[in-house]
Structure formats: C-alpha cells, structure tokens
ZAROTOR-839229 format. One record per residue: residue in one letter; x, z, y of N, C-alpha, C, O, CB in turn. Coordinates in pm, whole numbers, plus 50000, padded with zeros to 5 digits. Each point is the difference from the previous one (the first is absolute). Glycine has a CB too. Layout:
BEGIN
aXZYXZYXZYXZYXZY/...
This chain:
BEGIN
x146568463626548499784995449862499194987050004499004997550067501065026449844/x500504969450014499184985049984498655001649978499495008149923502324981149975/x497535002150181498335000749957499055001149861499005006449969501474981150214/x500635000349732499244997849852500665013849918499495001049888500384967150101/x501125042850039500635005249922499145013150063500155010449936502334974149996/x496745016350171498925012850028498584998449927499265009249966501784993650280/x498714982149735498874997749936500054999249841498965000649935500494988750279/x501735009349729500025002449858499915015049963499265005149916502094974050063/x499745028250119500115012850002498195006649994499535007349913503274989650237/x496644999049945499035006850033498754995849860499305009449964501614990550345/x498904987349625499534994249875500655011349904499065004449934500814967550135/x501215033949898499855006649905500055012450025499605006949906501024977749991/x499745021250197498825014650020498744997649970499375010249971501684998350209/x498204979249818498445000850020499705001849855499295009149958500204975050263/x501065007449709500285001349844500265012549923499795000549879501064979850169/x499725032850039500485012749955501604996150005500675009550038497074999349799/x502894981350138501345000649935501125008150087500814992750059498554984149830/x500765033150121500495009950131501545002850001500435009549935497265003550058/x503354976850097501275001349939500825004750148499594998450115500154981249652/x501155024850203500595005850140500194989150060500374989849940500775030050004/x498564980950223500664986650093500934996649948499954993049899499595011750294/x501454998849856501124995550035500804991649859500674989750002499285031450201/x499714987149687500374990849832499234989349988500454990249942499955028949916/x498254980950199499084989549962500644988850118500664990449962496865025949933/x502264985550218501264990450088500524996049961499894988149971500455018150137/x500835002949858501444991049954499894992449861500884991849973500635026650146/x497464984049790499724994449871499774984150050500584990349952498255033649916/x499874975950272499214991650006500864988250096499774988650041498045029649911/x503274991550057501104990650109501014990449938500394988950034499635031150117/x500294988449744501044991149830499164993649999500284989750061500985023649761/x497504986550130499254987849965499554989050064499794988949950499805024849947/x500224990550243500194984650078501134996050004500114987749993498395014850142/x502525003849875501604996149971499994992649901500384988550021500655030050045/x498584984949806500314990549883499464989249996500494990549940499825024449951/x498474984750177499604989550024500134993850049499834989149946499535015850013/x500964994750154500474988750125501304995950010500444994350099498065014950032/x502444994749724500944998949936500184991349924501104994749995498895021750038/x498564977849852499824994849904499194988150076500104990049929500165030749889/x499214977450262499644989850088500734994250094499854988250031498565020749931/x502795001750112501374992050053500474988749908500184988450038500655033150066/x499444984849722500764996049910499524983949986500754990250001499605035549888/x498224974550098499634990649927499574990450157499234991249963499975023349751/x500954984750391500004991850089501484994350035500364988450018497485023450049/x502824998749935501364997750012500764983949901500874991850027498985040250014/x499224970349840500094991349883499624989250020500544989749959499265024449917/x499164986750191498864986950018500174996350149499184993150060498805015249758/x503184997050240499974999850133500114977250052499904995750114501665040249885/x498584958849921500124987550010498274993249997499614992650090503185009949791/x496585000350033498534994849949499215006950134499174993850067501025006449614/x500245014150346498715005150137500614991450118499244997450093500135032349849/x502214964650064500004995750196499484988149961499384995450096502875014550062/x497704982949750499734988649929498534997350048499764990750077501935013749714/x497345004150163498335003550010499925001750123498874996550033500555014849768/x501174992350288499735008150101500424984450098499264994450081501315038349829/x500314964950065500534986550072499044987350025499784995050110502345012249776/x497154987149943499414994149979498314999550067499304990850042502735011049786/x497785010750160498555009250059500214995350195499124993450055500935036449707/x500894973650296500474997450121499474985650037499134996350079502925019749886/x498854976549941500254988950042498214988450001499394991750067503795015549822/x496774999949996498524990749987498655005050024499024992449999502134997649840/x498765024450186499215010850079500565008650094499825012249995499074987549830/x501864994150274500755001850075499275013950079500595010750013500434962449976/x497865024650051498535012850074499855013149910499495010850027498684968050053/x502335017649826500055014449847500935007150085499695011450033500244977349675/x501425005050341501055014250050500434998050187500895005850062500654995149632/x497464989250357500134995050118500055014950087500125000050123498614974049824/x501145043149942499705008750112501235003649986500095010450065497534996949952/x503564989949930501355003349963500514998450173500424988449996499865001149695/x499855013150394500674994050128501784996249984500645008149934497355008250211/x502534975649895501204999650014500855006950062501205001149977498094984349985/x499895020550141501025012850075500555007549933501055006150020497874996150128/x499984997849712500645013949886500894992549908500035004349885497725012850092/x502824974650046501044992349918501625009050027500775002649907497644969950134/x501845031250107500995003550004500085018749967501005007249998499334967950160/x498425027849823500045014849940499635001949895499905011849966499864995250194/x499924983649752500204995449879501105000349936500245007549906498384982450153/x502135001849990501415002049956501095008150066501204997949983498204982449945/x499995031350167500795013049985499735007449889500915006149944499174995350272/x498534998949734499505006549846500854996749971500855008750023497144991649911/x502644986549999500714995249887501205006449981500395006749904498644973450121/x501945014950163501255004349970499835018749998500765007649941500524966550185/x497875028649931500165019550000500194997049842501104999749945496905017550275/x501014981149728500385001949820501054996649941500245003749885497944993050085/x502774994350113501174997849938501125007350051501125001149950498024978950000/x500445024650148500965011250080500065012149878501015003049936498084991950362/x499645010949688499735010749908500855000449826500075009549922497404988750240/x503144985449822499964999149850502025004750048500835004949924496424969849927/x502905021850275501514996850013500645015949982499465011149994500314964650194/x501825019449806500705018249964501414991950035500214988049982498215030549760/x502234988650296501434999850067500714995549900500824991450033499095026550123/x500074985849693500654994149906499934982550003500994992949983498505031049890/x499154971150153499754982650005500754997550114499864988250032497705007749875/x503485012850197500184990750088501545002149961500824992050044497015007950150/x502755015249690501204998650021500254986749909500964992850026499585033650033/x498754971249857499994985249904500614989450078500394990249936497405014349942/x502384995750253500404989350056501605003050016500554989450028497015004750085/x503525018549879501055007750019500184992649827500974993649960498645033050263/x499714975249736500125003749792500364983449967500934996249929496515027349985/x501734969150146500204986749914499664994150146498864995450009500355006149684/x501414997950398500304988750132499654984749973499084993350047502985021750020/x499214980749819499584984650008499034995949928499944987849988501985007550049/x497215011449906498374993249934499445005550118499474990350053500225010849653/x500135008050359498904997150151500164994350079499114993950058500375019849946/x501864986150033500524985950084499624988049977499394991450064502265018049951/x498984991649850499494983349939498324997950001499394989450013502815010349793/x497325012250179498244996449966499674998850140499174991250025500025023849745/x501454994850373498855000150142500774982350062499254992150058500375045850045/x501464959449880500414987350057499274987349927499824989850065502505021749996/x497274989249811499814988949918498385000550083499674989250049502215012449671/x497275008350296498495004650002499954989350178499344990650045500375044349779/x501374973650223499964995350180500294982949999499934994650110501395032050005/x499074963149741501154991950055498654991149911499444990150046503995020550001/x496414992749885499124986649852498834998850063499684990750074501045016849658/x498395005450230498414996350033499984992050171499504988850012499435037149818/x501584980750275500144992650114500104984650036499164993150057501635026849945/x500544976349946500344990049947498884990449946499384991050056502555022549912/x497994992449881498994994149963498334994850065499304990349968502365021749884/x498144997650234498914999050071499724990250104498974994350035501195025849905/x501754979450121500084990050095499874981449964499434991750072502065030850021/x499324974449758499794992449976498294997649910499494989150029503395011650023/x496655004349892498844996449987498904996250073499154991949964501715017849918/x499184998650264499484995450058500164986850058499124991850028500635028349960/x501544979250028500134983050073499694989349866499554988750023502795017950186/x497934997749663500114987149914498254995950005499534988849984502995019049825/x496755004650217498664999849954499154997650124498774999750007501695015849794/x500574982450312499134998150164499255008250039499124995350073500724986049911/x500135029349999499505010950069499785000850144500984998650073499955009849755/x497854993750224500444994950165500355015150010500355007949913497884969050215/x501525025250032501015014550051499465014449937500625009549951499824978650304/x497605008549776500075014449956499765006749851499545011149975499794988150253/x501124990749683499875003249814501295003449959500315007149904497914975250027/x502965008450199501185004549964500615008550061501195002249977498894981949950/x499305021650154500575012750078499415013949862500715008749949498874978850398/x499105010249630499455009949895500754994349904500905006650052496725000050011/x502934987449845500744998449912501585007650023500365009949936497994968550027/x502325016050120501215008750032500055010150029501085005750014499494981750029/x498405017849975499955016150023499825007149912500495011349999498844986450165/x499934997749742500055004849851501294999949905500145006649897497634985450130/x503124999450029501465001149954501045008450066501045004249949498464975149990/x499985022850198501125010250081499345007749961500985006950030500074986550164/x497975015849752499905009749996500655007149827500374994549897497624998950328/x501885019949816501255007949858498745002649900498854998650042503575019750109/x497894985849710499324999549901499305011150007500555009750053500784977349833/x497345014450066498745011450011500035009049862500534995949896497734986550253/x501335025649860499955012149868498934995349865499615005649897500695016450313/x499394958049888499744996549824500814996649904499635001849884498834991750184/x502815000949960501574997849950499875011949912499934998249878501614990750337/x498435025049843500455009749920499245002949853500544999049890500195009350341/x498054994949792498754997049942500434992849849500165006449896498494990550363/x501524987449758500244986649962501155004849940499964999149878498974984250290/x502275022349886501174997849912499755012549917500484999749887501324986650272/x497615023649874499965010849914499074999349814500085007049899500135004450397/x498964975849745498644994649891501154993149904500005002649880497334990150297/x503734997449885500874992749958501315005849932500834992449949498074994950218/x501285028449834500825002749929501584996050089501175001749967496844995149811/x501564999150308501285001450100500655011750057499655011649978499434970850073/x501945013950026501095011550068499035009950129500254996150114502354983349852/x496765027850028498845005850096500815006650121499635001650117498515004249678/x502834997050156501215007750153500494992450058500245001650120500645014849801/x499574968349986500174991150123498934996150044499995009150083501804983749858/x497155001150082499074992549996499735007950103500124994550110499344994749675/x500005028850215499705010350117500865001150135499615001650115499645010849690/x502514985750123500964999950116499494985650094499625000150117502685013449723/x497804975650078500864987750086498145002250109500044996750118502414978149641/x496245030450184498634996250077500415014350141499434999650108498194989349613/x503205019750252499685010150074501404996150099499935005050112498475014649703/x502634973750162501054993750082499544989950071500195000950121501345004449737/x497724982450090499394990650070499045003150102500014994550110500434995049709/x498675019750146498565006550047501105007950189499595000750116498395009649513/x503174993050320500585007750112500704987550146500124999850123500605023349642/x499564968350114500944989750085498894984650051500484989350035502215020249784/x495984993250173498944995050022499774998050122499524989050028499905018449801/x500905005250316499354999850082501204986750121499734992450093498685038349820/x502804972850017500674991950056500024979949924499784990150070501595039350000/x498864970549820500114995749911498954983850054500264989350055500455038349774/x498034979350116498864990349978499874998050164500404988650021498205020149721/x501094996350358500134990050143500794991549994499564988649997500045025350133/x501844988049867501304991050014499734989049909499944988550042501785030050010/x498134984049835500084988549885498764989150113500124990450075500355027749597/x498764988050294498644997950029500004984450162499544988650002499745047249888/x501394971950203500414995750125501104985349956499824989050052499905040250078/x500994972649804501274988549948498754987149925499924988050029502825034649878/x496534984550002499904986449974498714995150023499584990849930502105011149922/x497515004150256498454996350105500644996050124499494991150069498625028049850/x502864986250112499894999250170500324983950053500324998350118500685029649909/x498934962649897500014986550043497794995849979499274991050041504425002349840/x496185014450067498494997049913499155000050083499484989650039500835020349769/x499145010550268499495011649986500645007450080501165002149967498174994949836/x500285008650305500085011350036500245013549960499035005149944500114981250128/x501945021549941500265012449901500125007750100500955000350077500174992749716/x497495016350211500745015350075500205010649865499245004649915499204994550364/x503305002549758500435005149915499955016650038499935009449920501334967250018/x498805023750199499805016750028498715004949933500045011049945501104988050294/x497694993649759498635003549966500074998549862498975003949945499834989250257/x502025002849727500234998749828500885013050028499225009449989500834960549893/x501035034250145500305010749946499505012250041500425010449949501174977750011/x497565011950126499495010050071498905004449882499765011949983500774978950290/x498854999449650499104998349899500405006649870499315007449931500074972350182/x501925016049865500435005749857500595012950057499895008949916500704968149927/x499965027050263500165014849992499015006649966500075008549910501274990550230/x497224997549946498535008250016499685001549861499785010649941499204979450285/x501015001149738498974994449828500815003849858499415002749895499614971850229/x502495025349894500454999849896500955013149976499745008649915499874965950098/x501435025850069501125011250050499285010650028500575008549932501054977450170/x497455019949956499475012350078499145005349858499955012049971499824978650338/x499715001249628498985008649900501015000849894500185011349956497204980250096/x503314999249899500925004649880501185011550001500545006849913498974969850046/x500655021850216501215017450065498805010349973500275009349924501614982050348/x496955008149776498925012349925499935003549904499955011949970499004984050118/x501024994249827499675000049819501255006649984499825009249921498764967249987/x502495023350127501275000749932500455017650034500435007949915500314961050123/x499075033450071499925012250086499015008749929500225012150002500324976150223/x498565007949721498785006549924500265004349838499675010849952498824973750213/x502005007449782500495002249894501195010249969500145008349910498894970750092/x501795017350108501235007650006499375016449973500135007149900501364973750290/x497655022549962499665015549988499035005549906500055011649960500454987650255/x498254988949737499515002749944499284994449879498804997749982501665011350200/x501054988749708500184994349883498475002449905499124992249963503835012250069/x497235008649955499145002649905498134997050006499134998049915503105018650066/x497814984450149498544990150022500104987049961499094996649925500315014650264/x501804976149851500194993050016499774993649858499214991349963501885015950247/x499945000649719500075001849851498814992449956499994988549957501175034750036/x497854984750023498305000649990499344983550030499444992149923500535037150191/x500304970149997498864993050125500694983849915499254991149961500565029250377/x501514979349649500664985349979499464996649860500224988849955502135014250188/x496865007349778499384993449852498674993250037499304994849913501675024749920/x498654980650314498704991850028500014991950127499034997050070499745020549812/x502824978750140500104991250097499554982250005499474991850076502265028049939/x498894981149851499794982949935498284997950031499604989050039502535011549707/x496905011450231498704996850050499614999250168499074993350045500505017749723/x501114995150290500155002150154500724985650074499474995150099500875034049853/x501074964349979500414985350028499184995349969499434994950096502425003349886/x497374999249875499304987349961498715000150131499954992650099500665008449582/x498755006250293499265002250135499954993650099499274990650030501025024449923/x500714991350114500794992650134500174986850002499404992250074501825025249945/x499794979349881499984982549991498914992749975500004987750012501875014249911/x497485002550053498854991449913499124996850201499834990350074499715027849545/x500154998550386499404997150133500674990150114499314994850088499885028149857/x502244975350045500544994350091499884984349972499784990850079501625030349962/x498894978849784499434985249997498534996350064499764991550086501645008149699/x497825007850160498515000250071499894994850099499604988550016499955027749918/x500884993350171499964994950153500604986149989499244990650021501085033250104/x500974973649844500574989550068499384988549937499944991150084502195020349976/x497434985149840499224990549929498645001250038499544988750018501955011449801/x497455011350207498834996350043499794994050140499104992050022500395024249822/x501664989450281499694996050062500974986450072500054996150117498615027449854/x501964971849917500654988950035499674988349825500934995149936501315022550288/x496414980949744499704997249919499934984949964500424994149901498865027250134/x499884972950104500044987050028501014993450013499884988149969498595016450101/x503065000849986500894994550049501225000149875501014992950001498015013850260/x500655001949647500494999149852499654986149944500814990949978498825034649982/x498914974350019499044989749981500884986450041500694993949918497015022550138/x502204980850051500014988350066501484996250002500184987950010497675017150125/x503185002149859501494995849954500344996749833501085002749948499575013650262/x498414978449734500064998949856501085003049935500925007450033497744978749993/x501145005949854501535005649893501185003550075500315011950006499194971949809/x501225007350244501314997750041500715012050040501205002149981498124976650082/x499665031050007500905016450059499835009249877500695010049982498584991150307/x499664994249618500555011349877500694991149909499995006549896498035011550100/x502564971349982501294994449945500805004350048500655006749919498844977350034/x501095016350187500995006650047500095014649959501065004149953498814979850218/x499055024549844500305010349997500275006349849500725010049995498144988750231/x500594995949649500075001149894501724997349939500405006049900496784988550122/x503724995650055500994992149973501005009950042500995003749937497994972550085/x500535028650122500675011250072500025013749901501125004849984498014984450260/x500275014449719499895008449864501105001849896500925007749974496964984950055/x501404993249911500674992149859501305001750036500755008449951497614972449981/x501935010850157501364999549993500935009850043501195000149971498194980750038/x500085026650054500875014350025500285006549901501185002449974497985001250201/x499965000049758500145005149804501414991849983501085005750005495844993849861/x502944986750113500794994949947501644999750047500955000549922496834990050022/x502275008650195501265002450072500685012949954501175000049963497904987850234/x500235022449807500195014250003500515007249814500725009549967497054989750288/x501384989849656500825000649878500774987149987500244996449884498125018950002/x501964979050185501284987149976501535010950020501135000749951497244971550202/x500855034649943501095003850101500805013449938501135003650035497344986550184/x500555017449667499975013949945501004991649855500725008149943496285009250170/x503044973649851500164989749886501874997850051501095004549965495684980250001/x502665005750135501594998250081501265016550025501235001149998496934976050177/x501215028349837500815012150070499935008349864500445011549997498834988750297/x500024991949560500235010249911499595018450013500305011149956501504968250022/x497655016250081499145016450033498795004649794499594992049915499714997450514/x500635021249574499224998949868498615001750008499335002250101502495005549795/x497674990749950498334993550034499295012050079499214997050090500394987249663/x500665029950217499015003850121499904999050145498965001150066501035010349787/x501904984950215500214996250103499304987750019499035000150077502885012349922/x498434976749939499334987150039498694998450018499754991250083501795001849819/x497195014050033499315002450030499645006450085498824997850030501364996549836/x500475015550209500155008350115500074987850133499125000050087502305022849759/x499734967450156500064993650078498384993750020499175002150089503574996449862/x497204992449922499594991949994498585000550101499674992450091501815005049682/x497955012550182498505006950028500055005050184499254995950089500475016649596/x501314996550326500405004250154500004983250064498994998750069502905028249880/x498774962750048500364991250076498724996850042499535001250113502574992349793/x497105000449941498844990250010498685009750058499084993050041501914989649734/x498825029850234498625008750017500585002750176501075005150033498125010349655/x499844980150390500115006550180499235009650012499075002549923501214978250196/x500095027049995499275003250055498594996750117499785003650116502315003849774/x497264985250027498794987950048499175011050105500284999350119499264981949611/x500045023150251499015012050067500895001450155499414997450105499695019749624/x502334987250271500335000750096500294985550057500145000150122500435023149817/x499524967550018499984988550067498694997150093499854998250121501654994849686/x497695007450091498304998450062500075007950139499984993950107498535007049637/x501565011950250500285007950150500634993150091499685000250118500515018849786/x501004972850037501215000350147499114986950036499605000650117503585009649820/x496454979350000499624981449959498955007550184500224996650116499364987849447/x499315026650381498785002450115500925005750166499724998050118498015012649637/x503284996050188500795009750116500794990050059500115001450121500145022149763/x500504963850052501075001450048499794981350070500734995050086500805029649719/x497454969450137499264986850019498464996949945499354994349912503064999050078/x497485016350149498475000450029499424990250034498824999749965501375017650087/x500144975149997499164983450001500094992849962499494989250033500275010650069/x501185003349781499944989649863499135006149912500585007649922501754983850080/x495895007649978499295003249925500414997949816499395006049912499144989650330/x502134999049743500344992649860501205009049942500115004649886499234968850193/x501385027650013501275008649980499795011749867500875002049915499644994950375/x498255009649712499935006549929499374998149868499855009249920500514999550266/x499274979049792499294996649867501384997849902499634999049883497874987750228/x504105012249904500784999849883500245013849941500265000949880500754978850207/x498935031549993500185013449975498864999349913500104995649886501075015650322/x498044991749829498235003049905500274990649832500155003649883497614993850413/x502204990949766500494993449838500885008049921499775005549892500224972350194/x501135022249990501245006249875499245018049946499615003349888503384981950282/x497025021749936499135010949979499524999249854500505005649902498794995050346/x499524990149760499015000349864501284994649886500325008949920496704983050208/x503664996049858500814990349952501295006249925500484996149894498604988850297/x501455027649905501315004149926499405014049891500735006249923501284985550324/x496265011149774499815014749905499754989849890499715005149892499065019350255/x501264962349857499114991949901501125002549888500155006749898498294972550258/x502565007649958501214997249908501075008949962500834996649916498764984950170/x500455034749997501165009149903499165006349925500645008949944501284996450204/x496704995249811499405003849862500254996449917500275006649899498514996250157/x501254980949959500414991549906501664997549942500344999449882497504992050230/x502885007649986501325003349972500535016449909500845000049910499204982750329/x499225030349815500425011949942499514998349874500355008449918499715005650272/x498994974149763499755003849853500574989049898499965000049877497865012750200/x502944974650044501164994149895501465004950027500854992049959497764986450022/x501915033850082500934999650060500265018249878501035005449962498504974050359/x499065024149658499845011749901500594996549869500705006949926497205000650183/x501644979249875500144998649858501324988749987500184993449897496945012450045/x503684993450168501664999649947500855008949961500315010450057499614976650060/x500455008749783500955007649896501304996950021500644989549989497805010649844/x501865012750205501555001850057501344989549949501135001850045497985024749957/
C-alpha cells in the first residue's frame, strides 16, 4: 500500500472516523484516480505553455535542470512510445486494409516532403555539417503522438492521423536510416546500423509492449490511458530539459538562423500537407489530418538518434530540441484556427 494512503488511513482512525479497509482504499484510490485525471486533462491542454517554460527555464537557467542527464533521454522516450503502444488496437492498423490510399498517400508524402524540405533548407540557409545533419533527421524521422493530440483539438480525421503515425512509426526503423544516408552521405558520416539499431531499442520494442499490454489487459489500460497525456508531457518536457540545459551555450551561440530554419521546417510542412489534402480533394477533416501528421515530427526521437547516431557532431542535436519546444507551440496554434474552420 502506498505510503501517503497508510498515513491518511491511519489520520482518520485517530479522528474516530472508523471505515472498513478495504472500501476506504478503494474510495481513496477513485480519488487519486480522479485526480490525476483532472490534472492529466488540464496539462494535456497546456501541454504547449509547460515544454515552452520548461524549455525557456533550460535555456537561460540552464543549472535549474542540468540534473536531467541525457542518458535518460533515450528512456525517456521509451515512456513516450510505451504510452503510445498502450493507446494502439488492431482496428488502427486494419485502417490501413480500410482506406490504403490516404495512408499511403499520408506515410509517402511524411517520408518524401519534410526530408526534402529539410535538405534544401539547410543548403539555402548554409548550414554547416552538424545543424544539418540535426535538421535532416528531424525530417527522416515519422510523426510523434503529438500529430494525434493536435489533430484530435482540430476536429480532424483522428483514425487517420493514428493509422498513417502508427504505419510510419513501423516503417521508421528502415525508412529514416536510408532516407537519412541518401541525402548526408556526401556531408556526414551515417552509421546507419547504429540508427536502426536505435529505433528498434527506443521506439519498436516499447510500443510492441504497449500494444501486447493492452491487448491482454484492456481494462486496466482502459484506466491508466486517461492519465497518460500527464506521463508524455512529463517525459518530453524532461527530454527537452536535458537536451537544452546541457547543450545551452551551443543553442546560444548559433543564433537566429537554426531556429529560422527550423520554424520554416514546421511552417511549411503544415502547408505542403494541406496543399496536398486540397490537391487530392481529400475533405476538411482529412486535410487537416494530413496537414498536421506531415508538419508535427517526431523531434524527441530525432534528439536520441542526432546523440546515437553522430556523436561528434555536438550541434547535431540542438535542431531536434528546437522543433521539440517549436512544433507544441505552433500545432496549439494551428488546432485552434484549424477548430474554427467551417466545413
């Protein structure tokens, strides 16, 4: 039994208030439930303003979270994906059997634009090797369970948006090395075995848990996933932490120019992703579906591979950390003009 739930227990015996264990337990167990329910809710909400604080705090009191270590970056974001393992169900994957050419169209457009895009920004904007190795990696990599989040605030298509992140998230381990290798390997050095060796460990292995977990044991699951959004925000926030406190100076000292890029890298993915939902005549909750999946990465796992996969490019990892804070900014902002289009 939890410590604080023997010492309340034991406070109101002292009081007289004399209730059977086991009802007073389970009373006292709903109620941290509801609570840590109603504090998921409302972080989950604000989940943009805390990585925001938390980012900012890093960056300019960098010694506030300097005890964050980076080692815990990559078990950090097993937290994340286990929680997204836990949300998944066999139905989100027959979605891909159900409607083929919108996940097709969404995991090829996700693998082909942001990449792309990443590659030329960096050269228009001179990026030397290691801002544009962390920049392109933030484009090979597949979209994170803030997409979902984001399109769900937005009144978008939430089954696509879940399929095309849990198809990409699968076709990742191969996917993001290769891309990755094509358009560095004139740059940069790519060990690509040590990148996929990375996204199996970090990404694939905890979300086959989550998924395996849910399966047998739904009805906990049921439970636990109404206070996950507090368990991710968490996680990310800490991961921004680390990677910004202890790469603070080197944020610093690359001025504007890598968060222009990375902001543009953003922007314009939104924008490709509803040109493209527009072009193909897809409808407004689809297009918004695209739109949001293309432009939102999976930044967190970039940051991991940027330390795993080009370790002596110290810099490598300051475009991940940017977008990190940058994309909870800008799909807040998008789900609440993207809410209020009228069909």
């Amino acid at each position: 039994m939890p410590i604080f739930l023997v010492k309340i227990v034991n406070i109101l015996y002292s009081l007289g208030l004399h209730f059977e264990c086991p009802k007073l337990l389970l009373w006292l167990g709903r109620l941290a439930m509801r609570i840590l329910e109603k504090i998921s809710e409302f972080i989950g909400k604000w989940m943009a303003v805390v990585v925001l604080a938390i980012a900012a705090l890093s960056l300019f009191a960098p010694s506030s979270t300097l005890w964050i270590q980076l080692s815990w970056v990559n078990y950090l974001l097993m937290v994340v994906m286990f929680g997204m393992g836990l949300t998944l169900k066999l139905s989100d994957f027959a979605l891909v059997f159900m409607r083929p050419k919108e996940i097709i169209l969404g995991c090829t457009s996700q693998f082909v634009v942001m990449p792309v895009l990443a590659f030329l920004l960096s050269k228009i904007f001179g990026l030397d090797a290691a801002l544009m190795a962390g920049v392109v990696l933030v484009g090979t990599c597949p979209g994170g369970t803030a997409s979902n989040v984001i399109t769900y605030l937005s009144k978008g298509d939430v089954a696509l948006s879940v399929g095309m992140t849990s198809v990409n998230t699968l076709l990742a381990p191969v996917l993001t090395p290769a891309i990755t290798y094509l358009l560095l390997r004139t740059t940069v050095n790519v060990d690509v075995m040590a990148m996929f060796l990375s996204i199996v460990k970090v990404v694939l292995v905890p979300i086959a848990l989550g998924f395996v977990i849910n399966k047998f044991f739904g009805r906990w699951t049921a439970r636990a996933i109404k206070v996950l959004p507090l368990v991710s925000v968490i996680a990310i926030a800490m991961i921004v932490a680390a990677v910004v406190s202890h790469n603070a100076a080197k944020i610093l000292s690359t001025g504007a120019i890598v968060f222009a890029v990375v902001i543009l890298h953003n922007l314009l993915g939104y924008g490709c992703g509803f040109g493209l939902g527009k072009l193909l005549k897809f409808s407004t909750p689809k297009t918004k579906a695209l739109s949001i999946e293309i432009g939102m990465q999976n930044s967190g796992l970039a940051t991991s591979l940027a330390a795993t996969a080009f370790s002596s490019l110290a810099l490598a990892t300051v475009p991940g950390a940017i977008f990190s804070v940058w994309h909870n900014i800008s799909g807040a902002i998008l789900a609440n003009v993207y809410r209020r289009w009228d069909k």
